[in-house]
C-alpha positions in Angstrom: 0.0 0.0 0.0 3.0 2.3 0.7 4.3 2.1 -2.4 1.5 2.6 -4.2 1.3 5.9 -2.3 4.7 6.9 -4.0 3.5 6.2 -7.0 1.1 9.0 -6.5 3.2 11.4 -5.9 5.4 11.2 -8.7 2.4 12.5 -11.6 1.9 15.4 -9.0 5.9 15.8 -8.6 6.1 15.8 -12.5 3.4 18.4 -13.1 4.8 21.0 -10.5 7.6 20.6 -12.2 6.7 21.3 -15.9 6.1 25.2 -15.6 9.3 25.4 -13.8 11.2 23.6 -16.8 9.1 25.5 -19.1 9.8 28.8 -17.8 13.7 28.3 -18.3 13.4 27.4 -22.2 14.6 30.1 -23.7 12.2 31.2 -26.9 13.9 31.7 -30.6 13.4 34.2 -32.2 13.2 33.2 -36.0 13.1 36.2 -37.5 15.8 37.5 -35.7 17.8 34.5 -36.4 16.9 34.8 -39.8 18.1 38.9 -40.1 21.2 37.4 -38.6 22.2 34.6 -40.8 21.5 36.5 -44.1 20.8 40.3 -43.7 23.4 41.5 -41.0 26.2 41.6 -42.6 25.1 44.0 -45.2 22.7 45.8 -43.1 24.5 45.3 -39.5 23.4 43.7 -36.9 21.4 46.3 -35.6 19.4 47.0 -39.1 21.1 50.3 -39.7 23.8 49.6 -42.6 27.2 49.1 -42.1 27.2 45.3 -41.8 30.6 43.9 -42.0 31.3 43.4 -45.9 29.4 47.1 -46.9 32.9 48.4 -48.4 32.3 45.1 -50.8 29.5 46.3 -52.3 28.2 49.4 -55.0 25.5 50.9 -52.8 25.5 51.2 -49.0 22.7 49.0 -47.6 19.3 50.9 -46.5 18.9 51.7 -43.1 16.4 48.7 -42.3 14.6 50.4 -39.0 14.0 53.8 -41.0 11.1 51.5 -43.8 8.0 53.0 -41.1 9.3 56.7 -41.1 9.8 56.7 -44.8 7.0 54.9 -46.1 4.2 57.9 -43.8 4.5 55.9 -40.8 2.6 52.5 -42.1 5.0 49.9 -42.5 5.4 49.0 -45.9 4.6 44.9 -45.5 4.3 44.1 -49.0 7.0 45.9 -50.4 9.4 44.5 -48.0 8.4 41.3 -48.9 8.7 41.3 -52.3 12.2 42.9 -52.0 13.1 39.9 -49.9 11.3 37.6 -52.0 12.8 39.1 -55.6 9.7 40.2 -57.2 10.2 43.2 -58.7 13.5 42.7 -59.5 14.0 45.7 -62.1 13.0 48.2 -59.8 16.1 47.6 -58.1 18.2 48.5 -61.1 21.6 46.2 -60.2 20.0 44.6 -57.7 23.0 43.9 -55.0 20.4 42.0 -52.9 20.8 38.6 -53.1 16.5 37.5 -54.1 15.8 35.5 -51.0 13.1 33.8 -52.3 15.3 31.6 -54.8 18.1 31.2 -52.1 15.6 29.6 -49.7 13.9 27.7 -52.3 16.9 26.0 -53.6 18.3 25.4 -49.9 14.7 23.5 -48.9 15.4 21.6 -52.4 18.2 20.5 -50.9 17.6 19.8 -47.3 14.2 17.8 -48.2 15.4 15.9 -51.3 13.3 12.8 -51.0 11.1 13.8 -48.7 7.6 15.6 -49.1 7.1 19.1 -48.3 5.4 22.2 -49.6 8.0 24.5 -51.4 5.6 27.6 -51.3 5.0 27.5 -47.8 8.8 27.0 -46.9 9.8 29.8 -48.1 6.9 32.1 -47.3 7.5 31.1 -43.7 10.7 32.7 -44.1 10.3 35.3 -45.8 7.6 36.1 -42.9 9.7 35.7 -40.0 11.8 38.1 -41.2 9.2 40.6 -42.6 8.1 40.6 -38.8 11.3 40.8 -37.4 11.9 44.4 -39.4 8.8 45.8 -38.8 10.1 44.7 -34.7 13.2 46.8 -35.1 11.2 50.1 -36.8 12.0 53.4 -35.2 9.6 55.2 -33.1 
């Protein structure tokens, strides 16, 4: 009988637990990771321009947290996503911008060869993240 009593305790144990271990897991931020792994070294990490390799290229990167103030205070969502995505390509005349969209296309190509998955969505997802992430970082 006693040790069925233990056995009690140990559900109970476990679910005080939980919100403790919970609470330490730290959240990731995928847009931010995303800004970092392909955007900060032209733009810097803090959005602004001058990312590491900026002398490298033919036009100094746009200051990423000024998009709200230039664009009358809305955020320009759709824009920015089409930059990131290519679409509009000409518009950009030489276009030093890698086009996102094709670079994350190709890399879920690669990383899901035999298995199924939806391209579209892939790369929308991180196109998205990011989108969110720089309207985060806009200046107020």
């Amino acid at each position: 009988m006693r040790t069925a009593s233990k056995t009690c305790w140990i559900p109970l144990l476990m679910a005080l637990a939980l919100p403790a271990v919970a609470a330490t897991q730290t959240k990731i931020d995928f847009g931010k990771a995303e800004f970092e792994a392909n955007c900060a070294a032209c733009h810097g990490v803090s959005g602004k321009g001058g990312g590491p390799i900026t002398e490298l290229l033919k036009r100094s990167p746009s200051d990423l947290t000024t998009l709200q103030k230039r664009n009358a205070g809305i955020f320009p969502m759709a824009r920015v996503y089409d930059t990131i995505d290519g679409v509009g390509v000409a518009e950009h005349g030489t276009r030093d911008m890698p086009i996102w969209g094709r670079d994350y296309s190709v890399k879920a190509a690669e990383y899901y060869l035999d298995v199924p998955y939806n391209q579209e969505a892939y790369v929308r997802a991180r196109i998205l993240s990011l989108v969110e992430y720089l309207s985060r970082i806009q200046a107020k």
